[in-house]
N, C-alpha and C positions, 0 to 999 in steps of 0.2 A: 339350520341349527334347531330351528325352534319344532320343523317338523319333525327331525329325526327323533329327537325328544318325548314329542306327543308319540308318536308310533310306541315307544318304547313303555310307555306307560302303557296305554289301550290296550298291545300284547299283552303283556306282564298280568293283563288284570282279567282278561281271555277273549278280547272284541277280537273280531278276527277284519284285519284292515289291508286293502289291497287299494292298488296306487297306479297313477297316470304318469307315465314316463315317457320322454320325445326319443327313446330308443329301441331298438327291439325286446321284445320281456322277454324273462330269462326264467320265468315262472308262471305258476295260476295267480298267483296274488297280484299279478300286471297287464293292466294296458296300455296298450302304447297311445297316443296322440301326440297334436301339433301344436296348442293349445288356442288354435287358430279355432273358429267359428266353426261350428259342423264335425272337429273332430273328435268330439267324448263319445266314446262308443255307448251305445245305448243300453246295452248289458251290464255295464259298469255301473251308471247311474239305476236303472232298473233292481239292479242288486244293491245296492246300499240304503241305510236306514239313517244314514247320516252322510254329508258330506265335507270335508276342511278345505278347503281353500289357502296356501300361502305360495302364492307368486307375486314375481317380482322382481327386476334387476336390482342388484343392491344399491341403494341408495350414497352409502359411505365408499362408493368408487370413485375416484376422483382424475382427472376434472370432469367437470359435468359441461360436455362440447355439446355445440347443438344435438350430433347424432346422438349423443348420450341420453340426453333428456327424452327425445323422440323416445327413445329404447325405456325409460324409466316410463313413458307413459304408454307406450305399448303393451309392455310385458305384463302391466294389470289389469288397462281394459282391457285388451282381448280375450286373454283368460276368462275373466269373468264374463265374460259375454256370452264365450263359449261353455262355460258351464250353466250358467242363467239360458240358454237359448236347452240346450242337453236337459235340466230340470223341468224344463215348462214343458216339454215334448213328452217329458219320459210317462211310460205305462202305470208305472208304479213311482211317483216322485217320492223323493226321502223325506223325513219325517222333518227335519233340519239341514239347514247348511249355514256354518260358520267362517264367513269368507274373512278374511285378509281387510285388515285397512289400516290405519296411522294415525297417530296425533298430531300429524302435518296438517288435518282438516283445519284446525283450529287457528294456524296462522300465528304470526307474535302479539299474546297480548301484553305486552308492558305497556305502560303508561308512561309519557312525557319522559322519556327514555330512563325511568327507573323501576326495574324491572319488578324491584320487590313491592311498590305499590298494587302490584296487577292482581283484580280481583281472581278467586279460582273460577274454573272453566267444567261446567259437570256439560251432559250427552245431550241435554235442552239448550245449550249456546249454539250457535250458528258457524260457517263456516266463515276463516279469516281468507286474507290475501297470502300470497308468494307463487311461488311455482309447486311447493308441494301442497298447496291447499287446492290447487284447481285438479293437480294429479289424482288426488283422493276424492273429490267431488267426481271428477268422472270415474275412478272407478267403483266407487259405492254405485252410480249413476246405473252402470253397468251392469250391475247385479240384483239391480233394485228388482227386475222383472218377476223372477223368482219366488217374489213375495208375494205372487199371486196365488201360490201353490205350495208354497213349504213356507217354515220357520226358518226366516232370513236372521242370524246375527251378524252385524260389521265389529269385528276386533279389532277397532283402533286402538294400534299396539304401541306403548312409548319406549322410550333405551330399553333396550333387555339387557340385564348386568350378568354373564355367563362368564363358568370358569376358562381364562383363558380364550374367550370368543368372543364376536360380535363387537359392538362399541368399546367395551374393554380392552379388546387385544391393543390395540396400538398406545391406549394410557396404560395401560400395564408396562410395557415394551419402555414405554419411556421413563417410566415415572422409576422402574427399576434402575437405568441409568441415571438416577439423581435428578433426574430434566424434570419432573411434574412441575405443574405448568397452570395458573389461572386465565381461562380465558375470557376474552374481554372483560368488562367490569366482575365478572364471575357471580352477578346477582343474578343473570338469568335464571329463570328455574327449568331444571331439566325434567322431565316425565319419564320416570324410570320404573322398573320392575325386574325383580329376580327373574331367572330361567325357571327356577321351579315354579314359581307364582305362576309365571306366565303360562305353562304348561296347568296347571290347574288351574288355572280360568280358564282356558281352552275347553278343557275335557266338564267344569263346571258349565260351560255356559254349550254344551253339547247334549246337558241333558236336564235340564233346569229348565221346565215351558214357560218361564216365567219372564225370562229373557228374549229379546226378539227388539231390530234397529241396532243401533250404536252401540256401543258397549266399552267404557276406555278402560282397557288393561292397563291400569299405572299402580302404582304405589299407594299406599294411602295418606303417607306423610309427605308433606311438599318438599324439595329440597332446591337449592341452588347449584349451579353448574360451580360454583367455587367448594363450596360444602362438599360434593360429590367427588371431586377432586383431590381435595385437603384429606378428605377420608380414605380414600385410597390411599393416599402418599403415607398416612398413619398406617393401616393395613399392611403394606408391605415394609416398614420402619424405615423408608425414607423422604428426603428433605420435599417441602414445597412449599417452593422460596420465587419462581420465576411468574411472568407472564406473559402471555400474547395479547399488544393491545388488539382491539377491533380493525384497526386501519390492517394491520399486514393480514389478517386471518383474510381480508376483504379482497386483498390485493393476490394472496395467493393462492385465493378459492372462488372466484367470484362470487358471481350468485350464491355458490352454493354454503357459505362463512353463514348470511343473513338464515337460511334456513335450516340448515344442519346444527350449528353450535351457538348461533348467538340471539336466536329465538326465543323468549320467553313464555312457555308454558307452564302456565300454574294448573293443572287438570286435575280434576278430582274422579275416583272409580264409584261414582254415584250409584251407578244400575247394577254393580255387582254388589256393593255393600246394602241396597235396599234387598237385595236375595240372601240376604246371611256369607254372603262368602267374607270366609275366615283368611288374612295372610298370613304363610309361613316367618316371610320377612317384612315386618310394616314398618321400618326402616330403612333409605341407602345406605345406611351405615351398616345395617345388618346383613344385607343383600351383599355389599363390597364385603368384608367378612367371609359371609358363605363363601362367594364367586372367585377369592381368590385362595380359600384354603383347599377347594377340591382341585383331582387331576384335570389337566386339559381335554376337553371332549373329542370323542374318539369324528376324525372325518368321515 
């Protein structure tokens, strides 16, 4: 989603962008690979002035079975290793590479389980616990190499609020049917960002030397997973009246209830706002808004 997006911008504006695919290309603008170690063709990386990064099994599949998780932490370090190992080798390294990462580094900080005490969290805090804060540790881990030789950014990325897509789709889906829904206490605070935002931080911190480590793509204004919610159910002019305590999210998601929805992230976008970067939406209220008056994004 988020890549097809950025491509769509960079064209539009005249970068000319070609891309790594595990199938046979079907053009000049493609190579193919595995994304396995040794397989970024050396031409690809030689040729570019920049590189993006976003792999990754989706995180919001559910349930997250052992194989599942193996495959959620495959699917980024290896990637990134294999590009990290393809950059350090290459003739001509790119000038930048803007890899893929999460605000799952950061783990839940609520405090003595109320979420809204929890101090904010800028790119100088440390990494928390769960299973997705060690996934993210290894795969920034992974790419860290790179930095010997190019301009590493990590986009640790929080909710992206897309029309019709991504964390959205299935609260849209419901909340239309009257079902919107607060989940657990609904103080947690969620880390969110527009899809445009998110695409202009992307393409901002691509060409901005002033960026380089961590970088958290969020919002600028904190919101709570109830706020974010209730705002939606207004957005589309209906009820939101129900809730999911914590116990059944727990019982019918396991592990993954504590890390996907009832985590408390208060995160602040420190290192984009020390560069000037301007949001379109610096509100979820504005961002829900945008996200569900446009069309559904094309697959």
């Amino acid at each position: 989603m988020i890549g097809r997006a950025l491509r769509a911008r960079l064209t539009e504006r005249g970068d000319v962008v070609r891309v790594l695919v595990r199938r046979e290309p079907r053009g000049d603008d493609e190579y193919r690979w595995t994304g396995q170690v040794g397989s970024a063709p050396a031409a690809a990386v030689d040729w570019a002035e920049a590189v993006v990064s976003l792999n990754g099994a989706p995180i919001a599949r559910l349930p997250w079975t052992n194989a599942y998780r193996r495959q959620i932490m495959s699917s980024r370090v290896e990637t990134a290793a294999a590009l990290a190992l393809a950059i350090t080798e290459a003739a001509n390294p790119p000038a930048v590479w803007v890899s893929a990462s999460a605000t799952g580094f950061y783990g839940d900080r609520g405090r003595r389980g109320d979420a809204a005490a929890a101090e904010p969290v800028t790119e100088a805090d440390g990494s928390g616990r769960g299973f997705l804060a060690g996934v993210v540790r290894a795969w920034e881990a992974a790419a860290a190499p790179a930095g010997a030789v190019t301009r590493l950014v990590r986009a640790r990325t929080g909710i992206v609020l897309a029309p019709a897509g991504g964390t959205l789709a299935p609260l849209i889906r419901t909340t239309r049917l009257g079902l919107g829904a607060r989940f657990g206490s609904g103080r947690q605070y969620w880390p969110w960002i527009s899809l445009r935002d998110e695409v202009r931080a992307w393409d901002f911190a691509l060409r901005d030397e002033r960026l380089a480590g961590p970088v958290n793509l969020v919002g600028p204004a904190l919101a709570t997973a109830g706020q974010i919610t209730a705002e939606l159910a207004r957005a589309l002019g209906r009820p939101h009246w129900l809730a999911v305590p914590a116990f059944a999210l727990r019982l019918a998601l396991d592990g993954a209830a504590d890390d996907l929805i009832l985590a408390s992230q208060p995160i602040r976008p420190a290192a984009l706002q020390a560069c000037g970067f301007e949001f379109v939406d610096p509100t979820a209220a504005a961002a829900i808004r945008w996200a569900v008056a446009r069309p559904p994004l094309p697959s």
